[in-house]
N, C-alpha and C positions, 0 to 999 in steps of 0.2 A: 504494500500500500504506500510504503515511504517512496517510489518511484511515480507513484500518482499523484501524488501531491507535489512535488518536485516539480512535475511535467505541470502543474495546476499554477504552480509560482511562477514558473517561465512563462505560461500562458499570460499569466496578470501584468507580471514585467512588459513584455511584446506591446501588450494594449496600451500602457502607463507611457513607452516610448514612442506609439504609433501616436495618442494623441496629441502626445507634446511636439511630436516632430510634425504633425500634420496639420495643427490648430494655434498653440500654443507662439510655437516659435515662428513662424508667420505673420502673426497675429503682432507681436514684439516686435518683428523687422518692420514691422507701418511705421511706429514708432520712433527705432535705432536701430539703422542698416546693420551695422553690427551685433547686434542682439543672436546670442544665442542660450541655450539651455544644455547643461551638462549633468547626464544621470550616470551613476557608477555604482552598483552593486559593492558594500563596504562589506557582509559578511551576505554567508546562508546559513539560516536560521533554519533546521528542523523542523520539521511540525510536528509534535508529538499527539501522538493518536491518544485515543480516550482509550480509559483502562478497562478491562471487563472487571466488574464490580461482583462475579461469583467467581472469580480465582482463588483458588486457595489463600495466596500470599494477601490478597487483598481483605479475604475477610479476616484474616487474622492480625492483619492493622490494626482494623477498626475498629477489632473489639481489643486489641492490646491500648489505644487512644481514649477506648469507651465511647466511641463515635457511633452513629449507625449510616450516614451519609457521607458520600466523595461530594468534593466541592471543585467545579470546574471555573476557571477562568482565563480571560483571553488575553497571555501575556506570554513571554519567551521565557524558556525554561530550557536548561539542557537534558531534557527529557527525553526529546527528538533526536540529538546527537548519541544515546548511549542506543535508543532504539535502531537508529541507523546503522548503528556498527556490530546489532546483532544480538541488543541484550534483549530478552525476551518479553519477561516483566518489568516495565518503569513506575515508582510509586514516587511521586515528588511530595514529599511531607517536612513542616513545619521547615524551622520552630516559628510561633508567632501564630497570629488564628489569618485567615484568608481575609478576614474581615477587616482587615485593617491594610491588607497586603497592596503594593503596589495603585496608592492614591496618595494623596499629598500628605504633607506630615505623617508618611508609615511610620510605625515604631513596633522592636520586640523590646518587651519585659524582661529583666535577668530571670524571674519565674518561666518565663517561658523559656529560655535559653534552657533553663534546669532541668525542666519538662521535656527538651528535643533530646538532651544528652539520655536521660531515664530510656526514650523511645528506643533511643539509638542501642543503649546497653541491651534492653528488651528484646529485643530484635536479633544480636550477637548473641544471647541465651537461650533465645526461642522459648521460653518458661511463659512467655505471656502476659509477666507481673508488669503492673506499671501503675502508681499511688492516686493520679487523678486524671482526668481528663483534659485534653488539650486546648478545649477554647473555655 
């Protein structure tokens, strides 16, 4: 699927330069002869697919979190890059609640810091234990 989306990016890119070259920069030479428009590709960003939410690893997240809900958002994550290169399961978790993530003034808590490292151990133990819930 990471090949269809890729092929989905390139598609969008295409369009993004067809109208700037075809409307845009045109448009700006009325203007200033010299007028041009320079787009450059600075990275490729992944796109990390949604998780199946009955995988083993994933229910045992959430209940090691005491969560019962995945929480999606439209933001860049190196999620994409571990899946592209073949890792199977990607779970991108904490620390900090979603709720606060990537909006102005984000903040984590040192509880929450404490809370991610607890998951983290959790996780390396597979025992499940984990003292509170993450948000």
């Amino acid at each position: 699927m990471g090949c269809i989306l890729a092929a989905r990016a390139d598609e969008i890119e295409g369009r993004i330069k067809a109208h700037t070259n075809g409307i845009l920069v045109p448009a700006a030479k009325k203007v200033f002869k010299g007028a041009h428009i320079e787009l450059k590709r600075l990275c490729n960003a992944s796109f990390f697919e949604l998780i199946n939410e009955k995988k083993l690893f994933t229910i045992f997240l959430l209940r090691l979190i005491k969560d019962s809900a995945t929480r999606k958002v439209v933001c860049g994550t190196e999620g994409g890059q571990y899946q592209g290169i073949g890792v199977l399961l990607v779970v991108v978790c904490g620390p900090g609640s979603i709720l606060q993530a990537h909006k102005a003034n984000e903040f984590v808590v040192l509880e929450q810091l404490k809370g991610c490292v607890s998951i983290v151990r959790a996780v390396a133990r597979g025992d499940g234990t984990l003292a509170s819930p993450h948000l």
